[in-house]
C-alpha positions in Angstrom: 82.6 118.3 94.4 82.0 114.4 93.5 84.3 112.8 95.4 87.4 110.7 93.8 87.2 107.3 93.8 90.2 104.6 95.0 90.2 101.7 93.6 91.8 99.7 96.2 92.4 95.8 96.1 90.6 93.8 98.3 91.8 91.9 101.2 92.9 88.5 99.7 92.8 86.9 103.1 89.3 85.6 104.0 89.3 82.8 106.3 90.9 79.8 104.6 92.4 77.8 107.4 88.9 75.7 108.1 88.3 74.4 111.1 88.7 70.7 111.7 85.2 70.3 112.7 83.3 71.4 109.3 80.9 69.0 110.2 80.1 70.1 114.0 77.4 72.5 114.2 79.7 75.6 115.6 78.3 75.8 119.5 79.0 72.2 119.7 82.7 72.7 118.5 82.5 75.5 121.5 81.5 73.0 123.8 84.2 70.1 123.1 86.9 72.5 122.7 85.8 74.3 126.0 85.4 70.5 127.4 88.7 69.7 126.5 90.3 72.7 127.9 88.9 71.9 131.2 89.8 68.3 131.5 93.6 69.4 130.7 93.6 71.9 133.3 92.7 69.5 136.3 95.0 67.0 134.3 98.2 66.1 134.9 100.6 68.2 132.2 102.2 66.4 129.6 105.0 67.2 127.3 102.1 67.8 124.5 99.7 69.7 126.9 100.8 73.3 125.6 100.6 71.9 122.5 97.0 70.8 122.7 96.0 73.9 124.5 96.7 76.1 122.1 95.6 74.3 119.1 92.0 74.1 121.1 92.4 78.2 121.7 92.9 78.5 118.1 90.1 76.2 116.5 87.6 78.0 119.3 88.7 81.2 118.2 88.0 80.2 114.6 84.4 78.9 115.8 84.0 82.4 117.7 84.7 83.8 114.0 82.1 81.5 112.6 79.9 83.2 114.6 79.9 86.2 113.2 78.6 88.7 116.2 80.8 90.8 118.1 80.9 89.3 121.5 81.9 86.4 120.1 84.4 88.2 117.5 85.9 89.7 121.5 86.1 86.2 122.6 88.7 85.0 119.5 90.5 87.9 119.8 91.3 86.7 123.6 92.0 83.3 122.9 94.0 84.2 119.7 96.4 86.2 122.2 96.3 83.2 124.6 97.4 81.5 122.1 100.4 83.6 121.1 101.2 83.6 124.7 102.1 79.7 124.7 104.5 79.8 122.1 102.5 77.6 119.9 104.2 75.9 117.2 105.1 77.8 114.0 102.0 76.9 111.5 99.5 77.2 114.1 101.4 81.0 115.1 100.9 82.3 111.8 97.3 81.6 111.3 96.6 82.9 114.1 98.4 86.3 113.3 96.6 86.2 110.1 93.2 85.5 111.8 93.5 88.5 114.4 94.6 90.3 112.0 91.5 89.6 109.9 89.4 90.0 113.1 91.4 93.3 113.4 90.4 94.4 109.8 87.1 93.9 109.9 87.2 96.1 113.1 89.1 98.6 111.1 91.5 98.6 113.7 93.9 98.7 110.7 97.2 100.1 112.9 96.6 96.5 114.9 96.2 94.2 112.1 99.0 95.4 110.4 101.1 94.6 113.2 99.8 90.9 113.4 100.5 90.9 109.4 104.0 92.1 109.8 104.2 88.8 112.5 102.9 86.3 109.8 105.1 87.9 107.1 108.0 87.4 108.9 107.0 83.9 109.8 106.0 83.1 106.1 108.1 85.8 103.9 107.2 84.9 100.1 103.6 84.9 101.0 102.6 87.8 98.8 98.8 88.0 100.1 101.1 88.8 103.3 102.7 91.6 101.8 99.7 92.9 99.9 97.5 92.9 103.3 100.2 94.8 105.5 100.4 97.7 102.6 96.8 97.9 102.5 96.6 98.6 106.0 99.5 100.8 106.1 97.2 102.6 103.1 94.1 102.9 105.2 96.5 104.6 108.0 97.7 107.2 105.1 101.1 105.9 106.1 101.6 105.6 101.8 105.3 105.8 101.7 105.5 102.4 103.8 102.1 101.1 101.7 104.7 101.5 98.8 107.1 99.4 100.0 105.1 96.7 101.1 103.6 96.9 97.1 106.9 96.5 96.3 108.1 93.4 98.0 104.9 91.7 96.6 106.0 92.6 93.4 109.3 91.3 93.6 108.3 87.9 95.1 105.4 87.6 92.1 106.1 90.1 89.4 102.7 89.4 87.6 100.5 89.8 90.9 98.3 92.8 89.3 96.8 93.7 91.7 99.9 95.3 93.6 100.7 97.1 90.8 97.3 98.8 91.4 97.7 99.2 95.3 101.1 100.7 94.6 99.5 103.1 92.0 96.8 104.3 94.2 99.4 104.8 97.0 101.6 106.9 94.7 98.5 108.9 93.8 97.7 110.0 97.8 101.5 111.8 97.2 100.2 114.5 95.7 102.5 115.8 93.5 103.1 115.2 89.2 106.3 112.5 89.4 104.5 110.3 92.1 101.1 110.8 89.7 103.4 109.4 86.5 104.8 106.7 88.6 100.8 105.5 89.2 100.5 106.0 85.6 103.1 103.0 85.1 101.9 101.2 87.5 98.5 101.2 86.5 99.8 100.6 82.5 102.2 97.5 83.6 99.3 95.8 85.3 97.3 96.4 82.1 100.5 95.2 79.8 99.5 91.4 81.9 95.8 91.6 81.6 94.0 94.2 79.4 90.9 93.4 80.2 91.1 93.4 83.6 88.7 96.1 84.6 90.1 97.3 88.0 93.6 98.8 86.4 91.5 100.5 83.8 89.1 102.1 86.0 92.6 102.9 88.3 94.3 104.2 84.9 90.8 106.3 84.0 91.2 108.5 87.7 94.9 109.0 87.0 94.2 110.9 83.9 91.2 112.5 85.7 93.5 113.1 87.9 96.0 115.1 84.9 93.5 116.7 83.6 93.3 114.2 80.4 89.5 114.1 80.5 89.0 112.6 77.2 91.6 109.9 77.5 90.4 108.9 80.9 86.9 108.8 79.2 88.0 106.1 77.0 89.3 104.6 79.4 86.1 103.8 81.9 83.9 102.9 78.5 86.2 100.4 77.6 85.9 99.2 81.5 81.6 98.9 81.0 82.6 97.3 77.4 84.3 94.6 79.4 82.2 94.6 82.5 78.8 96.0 81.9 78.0 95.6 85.5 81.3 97.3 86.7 79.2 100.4 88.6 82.5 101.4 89.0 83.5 102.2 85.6 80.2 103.9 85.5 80.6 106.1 88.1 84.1 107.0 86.9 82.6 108.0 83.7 80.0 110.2 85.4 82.8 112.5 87.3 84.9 112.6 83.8 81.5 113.9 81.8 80.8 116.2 84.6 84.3 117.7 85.0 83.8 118.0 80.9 80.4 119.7 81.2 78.3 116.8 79.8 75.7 116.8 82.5 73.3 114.7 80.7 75.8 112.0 79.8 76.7 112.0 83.6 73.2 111.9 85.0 72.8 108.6 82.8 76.2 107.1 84.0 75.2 107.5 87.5 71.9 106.1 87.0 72.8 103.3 85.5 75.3 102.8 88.9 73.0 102.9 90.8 71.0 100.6 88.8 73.5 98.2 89.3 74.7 98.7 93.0 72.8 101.9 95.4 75.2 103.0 97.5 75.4 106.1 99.6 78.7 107.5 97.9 76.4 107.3 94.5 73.5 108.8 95.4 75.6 111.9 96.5 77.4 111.9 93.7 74.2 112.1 91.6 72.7 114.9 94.3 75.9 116.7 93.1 75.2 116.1 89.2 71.6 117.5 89.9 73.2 120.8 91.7 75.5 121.3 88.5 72.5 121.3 86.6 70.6 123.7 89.1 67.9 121.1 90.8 68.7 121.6 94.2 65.4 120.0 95.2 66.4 116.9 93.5 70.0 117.1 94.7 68.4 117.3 98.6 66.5 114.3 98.1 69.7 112.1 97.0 71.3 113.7 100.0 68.6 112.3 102.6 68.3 108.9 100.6 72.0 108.6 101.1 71.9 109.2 105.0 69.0 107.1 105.5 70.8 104.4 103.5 74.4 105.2 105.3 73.5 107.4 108.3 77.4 107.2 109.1 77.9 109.0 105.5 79.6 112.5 106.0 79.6 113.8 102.9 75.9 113.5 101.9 75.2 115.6 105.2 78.1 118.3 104.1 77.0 118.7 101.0 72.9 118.9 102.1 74.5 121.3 104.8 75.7 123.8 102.2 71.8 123.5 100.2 70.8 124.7 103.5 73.2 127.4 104.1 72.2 128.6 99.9 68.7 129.2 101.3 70.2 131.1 104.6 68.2 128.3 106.6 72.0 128.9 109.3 71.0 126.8 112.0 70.0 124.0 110.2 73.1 123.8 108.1 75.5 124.1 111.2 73.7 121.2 112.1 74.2 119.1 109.2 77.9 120.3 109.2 78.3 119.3 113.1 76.4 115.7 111.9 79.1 115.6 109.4 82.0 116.0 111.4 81.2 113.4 113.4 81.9 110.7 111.2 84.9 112.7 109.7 86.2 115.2 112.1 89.4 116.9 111.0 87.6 117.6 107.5 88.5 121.3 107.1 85.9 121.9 104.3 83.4 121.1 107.0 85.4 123.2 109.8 85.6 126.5 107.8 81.5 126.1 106.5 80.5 125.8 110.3 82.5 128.3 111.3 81.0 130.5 108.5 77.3 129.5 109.5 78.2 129.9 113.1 79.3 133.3 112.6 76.1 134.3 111.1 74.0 132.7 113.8 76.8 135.1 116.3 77.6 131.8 117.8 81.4 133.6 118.1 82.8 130.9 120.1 82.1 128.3 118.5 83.1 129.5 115.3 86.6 130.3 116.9 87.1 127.5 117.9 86.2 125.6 114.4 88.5 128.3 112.5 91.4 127.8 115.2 90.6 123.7 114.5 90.9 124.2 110.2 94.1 126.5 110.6 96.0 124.1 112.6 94.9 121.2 110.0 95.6 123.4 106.8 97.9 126.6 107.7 98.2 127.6 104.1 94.6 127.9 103.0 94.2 131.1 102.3 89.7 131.3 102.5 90.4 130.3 106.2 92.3 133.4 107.0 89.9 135.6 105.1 86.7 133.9 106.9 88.2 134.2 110.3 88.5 138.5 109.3 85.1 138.7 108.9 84.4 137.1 112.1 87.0 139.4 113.9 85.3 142.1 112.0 81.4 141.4 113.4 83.6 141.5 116.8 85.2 144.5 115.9 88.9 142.9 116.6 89.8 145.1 113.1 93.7 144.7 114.3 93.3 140.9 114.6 90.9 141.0 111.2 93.9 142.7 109.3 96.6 140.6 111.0 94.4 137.4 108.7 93.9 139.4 106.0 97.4 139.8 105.2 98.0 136.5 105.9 95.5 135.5 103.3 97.6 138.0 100.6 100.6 136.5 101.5 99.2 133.1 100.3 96.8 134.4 97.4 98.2 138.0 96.6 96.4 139.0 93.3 93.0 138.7 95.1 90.9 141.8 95.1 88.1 141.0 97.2 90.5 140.6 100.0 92.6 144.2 99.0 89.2 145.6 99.2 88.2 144.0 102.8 91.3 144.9 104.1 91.2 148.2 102.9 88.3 148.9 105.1 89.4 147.4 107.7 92.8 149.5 107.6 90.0 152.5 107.3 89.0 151.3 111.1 91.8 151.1 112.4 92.9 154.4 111.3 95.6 153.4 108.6 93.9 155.8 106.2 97.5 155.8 103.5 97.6 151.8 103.6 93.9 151.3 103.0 93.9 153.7 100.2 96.5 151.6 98.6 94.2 148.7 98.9 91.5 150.8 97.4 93.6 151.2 94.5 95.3 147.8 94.4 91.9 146.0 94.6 90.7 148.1 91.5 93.5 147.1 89.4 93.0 143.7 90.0 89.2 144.5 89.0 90.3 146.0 86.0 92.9 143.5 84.4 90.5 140.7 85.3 87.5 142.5 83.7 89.6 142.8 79.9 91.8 139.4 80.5 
């Protein structure tokens, strides 16, 4: 399925404590600020000489940042913590936890940089940029409860900064259930109530009534977002998953070619490589798979979902290996787990396909396909106590299913539990029956 979107807002914090030495080529700075660290350390110490030291750490990490190239990225994230070490005074402290943290960010390293966030907020508590970068770090570590909170507190120290409305929306939205859905919906609606026409709380607002089923609403939603911003690929691409979702195939082939129009991307192509499987062009759909890997070869969804063309055309091996390519790059994704252990299966790689059901369970222990999978598995192996042991599990989670009455019925056959397996029989064909005239 086309993946849902997130609108989250963007780090505020870009590097806006300049260096004193704008108009120093940047390895000169590194030389005078390395010079003067030397002469002050075969110097006798001043009163000032901490001082001095770490406000030459600081502006050579901010040249190191200048540079742009991860060596040199290493090297201010070692002086930065030099810095911090000598108890620097309190301005030159909190740019350098906002710095790191940057530094940090960019590594998406986002349990560290939050830390270093939490530091400057403290130090500077009613900067709300503060507030909004530690919650978007505590988002990107699904810790949303916290993200929340940290929302919050910007809120209350600006109660018109929009975009917090929207992070604290789209945190409320990863809860998963209809309240914390409603409270996004506010959210999303109060940040609209300030500025209608800004685009990235109606394209938030348009995946929340996806999100409730309210198709059509969250269809006028995204058009009034390309009536604002006819660039905004975004609200294009929202539009493309509503019309989809809605059966318009057409009007979502043209939504996401006019995205990627505007701005290819990896995520689009796939989504359009899905569009062209719900119209039956799995050829086409392949090709948008591959474009998306060679354009984001770190991608993992393009290869799942090129994986599961190959596995329609029983062409096994090579979709285990565009599932394993796929886990990579996102490994605890049980979708991926339970298709490779399927595939595996077939190719009576046993083991391995163990190990990648055992893997999906402990990651999703009331998903009731993974149970029934692993029977057949135990069945090829002839385990039919082990097989029947899943596939009552599976009944306990999903218990009007008949294709699972009817596999554990022969496997109760096996085993030699001839009165339980005709109940199956006759369980299973009930179920047949009421869904054949419902």
């Amino acid at each position: 399925l086309i993946k849902r979107l997130r609108i989250f807002s963007q780090m505020y914090f870009r590097i806006y404590y300049p260096m004193p030495v704008s108009p120093l080529h940047v390895g000169e700075a590194v030389r005078i600020f390395k010079k003067t660290l030397d002469i002050f350390s075969h110097s006798d110490k001043g009163p000032n000489a901490t001082a001095i030291s770490a406000d030459c750490l600081y502006n050579l990490g901010l040249c190191y940042m200048e540079e742009g190239n991860l060596q040199m990225v290493f090297c201010a994230l070692i002086d930065y913590g030099i810095v911090l070490l000598l108890h620097a005074g309190e301005t030159i402290t909190l740019n350098t936890f906002i710095n790191r943290g940057l530094i940090y960010s960019e590594l998406e390293q986002y349990g560290f940089a939050l830390e270093d966030f939490k530091q400057a907020a403290l130090i500077s508590e009613t900067n709300v940029n503060l507030c909004q970068a530690a919650a978007m770090c505590h988002h990107r570590i699904k810790e949303f409860e916290e993200a929340v909170n940290f929302f919050t507190w910007a809120i209350k120290i600006n109660p018109c900064f929009l975009d917090a409305y929207i992070g604290r929306g789209n945190s409320y939205m990863e809860y998963g259930h209809g309240e914390a859905t409603n409270q996004a919906q506010k959210d999303f609606l109060k940040a609209l109530h300030f500025n209608p026409s800004y685009v990235k709380s109606r394209i938030s607002l348009g995946y929340n009534l996806q999100a409730q089923g309210k198709f059509q609403k969250a269809w006028r939603h995204f058009t009034i977002a390309t009536e604002v911003d006819p660039k905004s690929y975004l609200a294009y691409e929202g539009r493309a998953v509503v019309c989809l979702q809605m059966g318009n195939n057409f009007a979502a082939m043209q939504d996401i070619n006019t995205a990627i129009k505007i701005n290819t991307t990896a995520e689009f192509l796939t989504n359009r490589g899905v569009i062209h499987e719900f119209m039956g062009q799995r050829q086409n759909a392949m090709k948008d798979y591959q474009a998306a890997i060679s354009l984001n070869p770190k991608y993992s969804l393009a290869y799942f979902n090129a994986g599961n063309i190959y596995f329609h055309h029983r062409q096994f091996s090579q979709a285990s290996d565009y599932f394993s390519k796929a886990l990579m790059f996102d490994p605890g994704n049980k979708y991926v787990l339970m298709n490779r252990a399927i595939a595996n299966t077939i190719l009576k790689k046993y083991e391995e396909a163990k190990e990648d059901f055992a893997y999906a369970i402990e990651s999703c222990p009331f998903w009731a396909a993974i149970y029934f999978n692993r029977a057949q598995l135990y069945c090829c192996l002839k385990q039919y106590e082990l097989a029947e042991e899943d596939l009552s599990k599976a009944l306990s989670l999903v218990p009007n299913d008949a294709v699972v009455y009817n596999l554990r019925a022969k496997v109760r056959g096996k085993i030699g539990l001839i009165e339980e397996a005709m109940a199956d029989y006759n369980q299973a064909l009930d179920l047949e029956e009421y869904a054949s005239v419902t």
